[in-house]
C-alpha positions in Angstrom: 100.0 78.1 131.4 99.4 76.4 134.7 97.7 72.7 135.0 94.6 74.0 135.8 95.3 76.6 133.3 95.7 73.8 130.7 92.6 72.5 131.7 90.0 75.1 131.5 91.6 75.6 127.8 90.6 72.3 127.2 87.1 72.6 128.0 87.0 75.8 126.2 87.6 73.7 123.0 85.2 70.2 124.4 82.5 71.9 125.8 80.2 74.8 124.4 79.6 77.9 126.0 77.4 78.6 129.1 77.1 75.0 129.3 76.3 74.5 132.8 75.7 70.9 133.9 79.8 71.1 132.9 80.6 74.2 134.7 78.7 72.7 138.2 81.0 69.9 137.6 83.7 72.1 137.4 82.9 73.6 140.7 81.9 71.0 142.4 85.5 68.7 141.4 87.5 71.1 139.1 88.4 71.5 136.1 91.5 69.1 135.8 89.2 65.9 136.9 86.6 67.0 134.8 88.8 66.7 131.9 90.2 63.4 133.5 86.6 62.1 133.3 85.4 62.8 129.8 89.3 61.1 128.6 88.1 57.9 130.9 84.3 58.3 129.7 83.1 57.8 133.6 81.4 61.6 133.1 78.0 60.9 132.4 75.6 63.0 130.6 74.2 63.1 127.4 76.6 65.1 125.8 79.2 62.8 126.4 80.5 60.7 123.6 80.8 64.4 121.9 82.9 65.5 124.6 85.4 62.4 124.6 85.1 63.0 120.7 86.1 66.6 120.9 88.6 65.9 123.3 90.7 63.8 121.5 91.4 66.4 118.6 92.5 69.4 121.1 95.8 69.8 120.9 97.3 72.5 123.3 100.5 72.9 121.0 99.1 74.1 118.4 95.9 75.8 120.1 98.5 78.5 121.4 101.2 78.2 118.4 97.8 79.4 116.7 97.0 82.2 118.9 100.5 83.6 118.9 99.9 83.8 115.2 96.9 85.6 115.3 98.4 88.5 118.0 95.7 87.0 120.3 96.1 86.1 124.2 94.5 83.8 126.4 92.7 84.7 129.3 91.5 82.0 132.1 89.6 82.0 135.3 91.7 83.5 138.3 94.6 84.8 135.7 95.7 88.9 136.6 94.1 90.2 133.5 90.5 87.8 133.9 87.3 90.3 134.7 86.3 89.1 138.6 83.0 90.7 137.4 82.5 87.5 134.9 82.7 85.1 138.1 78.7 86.6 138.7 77.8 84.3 136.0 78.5 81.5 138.2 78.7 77.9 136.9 77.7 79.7 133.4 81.1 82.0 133.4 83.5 81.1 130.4 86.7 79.0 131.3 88.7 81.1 129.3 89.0 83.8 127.1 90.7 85.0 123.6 91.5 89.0 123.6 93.0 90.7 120.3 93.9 94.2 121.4 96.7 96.4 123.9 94.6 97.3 126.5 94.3 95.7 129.8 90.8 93.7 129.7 90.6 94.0 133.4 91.4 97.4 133.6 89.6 98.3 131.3 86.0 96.7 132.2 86.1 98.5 135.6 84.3 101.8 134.2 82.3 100.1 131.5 78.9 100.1 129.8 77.1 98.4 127.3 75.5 99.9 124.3 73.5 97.6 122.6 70.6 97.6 119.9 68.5 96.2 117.0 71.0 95.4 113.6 67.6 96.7 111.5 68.6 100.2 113.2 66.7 103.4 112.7 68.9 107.1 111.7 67.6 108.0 114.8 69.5 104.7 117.0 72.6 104.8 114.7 72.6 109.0 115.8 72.2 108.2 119.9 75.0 105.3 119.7 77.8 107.1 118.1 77.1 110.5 119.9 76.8 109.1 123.0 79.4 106.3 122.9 81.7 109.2 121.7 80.4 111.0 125.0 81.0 108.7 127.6 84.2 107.2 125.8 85.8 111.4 126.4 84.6 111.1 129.9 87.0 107.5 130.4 84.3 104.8 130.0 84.7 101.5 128.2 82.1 101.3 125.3 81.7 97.4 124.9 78.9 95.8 122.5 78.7 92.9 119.8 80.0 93.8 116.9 76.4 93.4 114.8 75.2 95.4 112.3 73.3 98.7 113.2 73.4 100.2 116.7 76.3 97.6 117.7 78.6 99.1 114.8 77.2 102.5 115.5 78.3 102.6 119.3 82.2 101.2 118.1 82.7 103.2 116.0 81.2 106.7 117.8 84.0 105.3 120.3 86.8 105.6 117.7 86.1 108.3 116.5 86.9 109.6 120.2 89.9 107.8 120.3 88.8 105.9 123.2 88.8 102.4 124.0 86.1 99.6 123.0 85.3 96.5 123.3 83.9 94.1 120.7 82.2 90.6 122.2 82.0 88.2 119.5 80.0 84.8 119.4 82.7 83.5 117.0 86.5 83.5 117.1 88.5 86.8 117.6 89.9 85.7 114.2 86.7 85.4 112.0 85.7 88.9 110.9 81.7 88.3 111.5 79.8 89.8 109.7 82.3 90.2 106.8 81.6 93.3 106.1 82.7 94.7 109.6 86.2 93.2 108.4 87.6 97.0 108.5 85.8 97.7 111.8 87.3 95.0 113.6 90.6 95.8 112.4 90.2 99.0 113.8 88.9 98.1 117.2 91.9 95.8 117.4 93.8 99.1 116.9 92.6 100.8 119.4 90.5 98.4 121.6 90.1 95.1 122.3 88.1 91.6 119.9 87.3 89.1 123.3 85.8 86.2 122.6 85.1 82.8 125.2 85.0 80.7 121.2 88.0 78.7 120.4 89.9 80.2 117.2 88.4 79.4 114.0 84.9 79.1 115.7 82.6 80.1 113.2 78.9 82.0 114.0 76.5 79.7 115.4 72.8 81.2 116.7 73.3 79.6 120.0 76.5 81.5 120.6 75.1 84.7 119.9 72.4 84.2 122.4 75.3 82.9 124.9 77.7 86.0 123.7 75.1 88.2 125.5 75.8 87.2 128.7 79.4 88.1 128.6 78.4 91.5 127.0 76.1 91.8 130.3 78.2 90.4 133.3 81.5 92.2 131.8 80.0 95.9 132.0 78.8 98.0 134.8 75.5 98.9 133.2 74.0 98.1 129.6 72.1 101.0 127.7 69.4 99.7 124.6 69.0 102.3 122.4 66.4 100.4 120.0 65.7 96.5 120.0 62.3 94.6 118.9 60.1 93.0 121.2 62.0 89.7 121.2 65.4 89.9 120.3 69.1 89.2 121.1 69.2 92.6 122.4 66.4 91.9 124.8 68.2 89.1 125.5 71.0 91.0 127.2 69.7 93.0 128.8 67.4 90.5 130.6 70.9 89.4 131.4 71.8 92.2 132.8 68.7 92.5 134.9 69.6 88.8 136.1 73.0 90.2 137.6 71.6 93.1 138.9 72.8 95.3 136.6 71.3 98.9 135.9 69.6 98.7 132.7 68.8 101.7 130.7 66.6 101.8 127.8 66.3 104.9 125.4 62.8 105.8 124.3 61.4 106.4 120.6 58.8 106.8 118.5 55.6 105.0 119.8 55.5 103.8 115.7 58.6 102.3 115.6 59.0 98.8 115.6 62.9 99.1 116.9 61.6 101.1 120.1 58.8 98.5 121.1 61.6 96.7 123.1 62.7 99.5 124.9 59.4 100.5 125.9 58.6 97.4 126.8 61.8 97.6 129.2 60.9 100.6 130.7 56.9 99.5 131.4 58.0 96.5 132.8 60.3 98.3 135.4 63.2 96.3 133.9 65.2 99.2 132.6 65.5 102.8 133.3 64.7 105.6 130.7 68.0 107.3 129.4 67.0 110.4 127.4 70.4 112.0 127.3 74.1 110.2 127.6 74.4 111.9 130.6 71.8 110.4 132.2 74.4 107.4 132.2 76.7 108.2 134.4 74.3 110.6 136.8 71.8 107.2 137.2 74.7 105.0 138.1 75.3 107.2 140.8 78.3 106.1 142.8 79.2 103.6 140.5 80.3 105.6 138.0 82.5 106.8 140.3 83.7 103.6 142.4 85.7 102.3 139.8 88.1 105.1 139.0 88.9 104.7 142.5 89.9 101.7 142.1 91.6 102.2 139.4 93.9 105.0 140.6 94.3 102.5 144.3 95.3 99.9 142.0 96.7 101.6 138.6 99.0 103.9 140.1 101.5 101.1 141.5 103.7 100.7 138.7 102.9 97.3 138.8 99.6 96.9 137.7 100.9 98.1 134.1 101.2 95.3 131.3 104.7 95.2 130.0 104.1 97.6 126.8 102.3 100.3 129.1 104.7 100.6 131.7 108.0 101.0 129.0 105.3 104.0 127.0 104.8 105.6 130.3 108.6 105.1 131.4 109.0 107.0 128.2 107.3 110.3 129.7 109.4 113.2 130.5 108.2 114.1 134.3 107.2 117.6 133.9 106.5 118.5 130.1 104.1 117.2 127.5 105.7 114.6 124.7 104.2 114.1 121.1 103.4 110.7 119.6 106.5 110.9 117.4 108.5 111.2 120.3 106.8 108.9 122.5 107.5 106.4 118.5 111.2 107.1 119.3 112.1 107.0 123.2 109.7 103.9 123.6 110.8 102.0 120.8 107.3 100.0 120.8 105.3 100.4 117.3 102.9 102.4 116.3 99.4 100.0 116.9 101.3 99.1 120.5 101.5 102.5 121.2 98.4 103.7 120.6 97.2 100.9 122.7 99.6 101.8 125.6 98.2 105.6 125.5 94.1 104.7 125.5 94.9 102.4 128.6 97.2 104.8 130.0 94.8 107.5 129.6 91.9 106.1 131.1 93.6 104.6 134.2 94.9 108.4 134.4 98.6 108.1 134.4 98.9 110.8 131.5 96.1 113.5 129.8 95.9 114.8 126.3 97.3 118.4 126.3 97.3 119.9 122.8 99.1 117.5 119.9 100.5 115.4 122.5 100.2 114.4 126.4 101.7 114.5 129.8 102.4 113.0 132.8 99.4 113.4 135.4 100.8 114.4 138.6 100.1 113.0 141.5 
């Protein structure tokens, strides 16, 4: 990594997230001074003896010896793959991130959406996340939520059942499977999607990092959908994010009984969300947004260029004018099986190739 690059990893580790006395600092004299400052003590604030403390145990050695380790890469401000979307966040925007996963995060984020939700989820929210993560991820949207128990796990794993891409933002490190029992899930999301994470490795789950997770969840999509979320809750939370960045919010209605639908109703009287009654009301509500980023995508994704290293050798792999299989794609490409994969959701939903029959091909054009 760059200096500067060196120092925003630093602060990742000294300071805590959304911290934004730091981050004006940051903007107003940059990130290397800033880390200059806290080593000399001449930053003042109240924080400060923990920053100096902090700093003196990062060690950037071992901080990426560590990441290697873990198959995770490290994203910072201004770097190819870093999501300009994030800079809306302002002095509040991470210094760097920690992504587990094949697909180009940038890429990726351009046609996204959140769907979020209550963890003390109805049959009726668990049934709307899947289906209709499953229904915008076959139409070439990112599905990104947090990971949580009930509608959070619902919406993942609707997505991979689709074979599509999604995103997990976690409030601890992309290494510590949180809850526990989502161990599998996240396993498979690294698979086939992406763990992100603006926590240092080995960061465990704090209540303030959920609340500072949601942010992330909000600036990194183009909309966020609540399916069901109580009247004050981390869900809320987000998407009062959302509605900070003037992002569409969409709230799905329920039963006036339920407890998990107050939050959404709530959202919808107070002219802070839109009502969603059907996935497709997604994509037909965003209007030109939906389609704005897959023009992007194909002005930017069809140079050759704008493919990571594993995507471009898969797609150098494709015969020009017939339809491969994945075995064959195994053996001409020679990258493994969980790369591949990876290689074909990006691939797919920037639209260099389409699924036709057991295997896919080349789109032309």
């Amino acid at each position: 990594m760059s200096a500067l690059g060196d120092a925003l990893l630093t602060l990742a580790h000294v300071v805590e997230p959304g911290d934004q006395r730091v981050g004006t600092l940051v903007d107003e004299i940059g990130a290397i001074e800033v880390v200059s400052r806290i080593h000399d003590g001449s930053i003042r604030n109240r924080d400060h003896d923990a920053l100096k403390a902090r700093l003196a145990a990062v060690n950037l050695d071992e901080i990426h010896a560590r990441a290697d380790a873990v198959g995770a890469r490290i994203i910072a401000r201004g770097d190819p793959e870093w999501p300009s979307q994030l800079d809306d966040l302002e002095v509040a925007r991470p210094f760097v991130l920690w992504v587990i996963g094949s697909p180009n995060l940038r890429l990726a984020a351009l046609k996204s959406v959140a769907i979020i939700g209550a963890r003390a989820s109805t049959p009726y929210g668990e049934h709307i996340a899947r289906e209709w993560s499953s229904q915008l991820s076959a139409q070439g949207w990112m599905v990104a939520s947090g990971g949580a128990y009930g509608i959070d796990a619902a919406a993942h794993r609707g997505v991979l059942s689709a074979g599509g891409v999604t995103t997990c933002v976690l409030a601890t490190g992309v290494d510590v499977a949180y809850p526990r029992a989502h161990s599998e899930l996240l396993a498979r999301i690294c698979d086939m999607g992406l763990l992100v994470s603006e926590s240092p490795l080995g960061a465990q789950a704090r209540r303030q990092r959920f609340l500072t997770r949601n942010r992330i969840i909000a600036a990194l999509t183009r909309a966020t959908v609540v399916v069901e979320a109580a009247l004050r809750s981390g869900t809320t939370s987000t998407a009062n994010a959302a509605f900070a960045l003037n992002r569409p919010v969409l709230a799905v209605p329920g039963p006036v009984t339920s407890p998990m639908s107050a939050g959404c109703h709530h959202l919808i009287r107070e002219q802070l969300a839109t009502v969603a009654s059907a996935w497709s009301d997604i994509p037909e509500i965003l209007g030109a947004l939906a389609t704005v980023p897959a023009v992007a995508v194909q002005e930017q994704a069809r140079q050759i260029d704008a493919l990571d290293g594993v995507a471009a050798r898969v797609f150098d792999a494709f015969p020009r004018a017939r339809a491969i299989d994945q075995h064959s794609l195994l053996v001409q490409s020679g990258v493994g099986v969980k790369d591949l994969l990876g290689a074909l959701s990006t691939l797919e939903m920037l639209g260099f190739i389409a699924r036709i029959d057991d295997g896919w091909s080349r789109v032309r054009g």
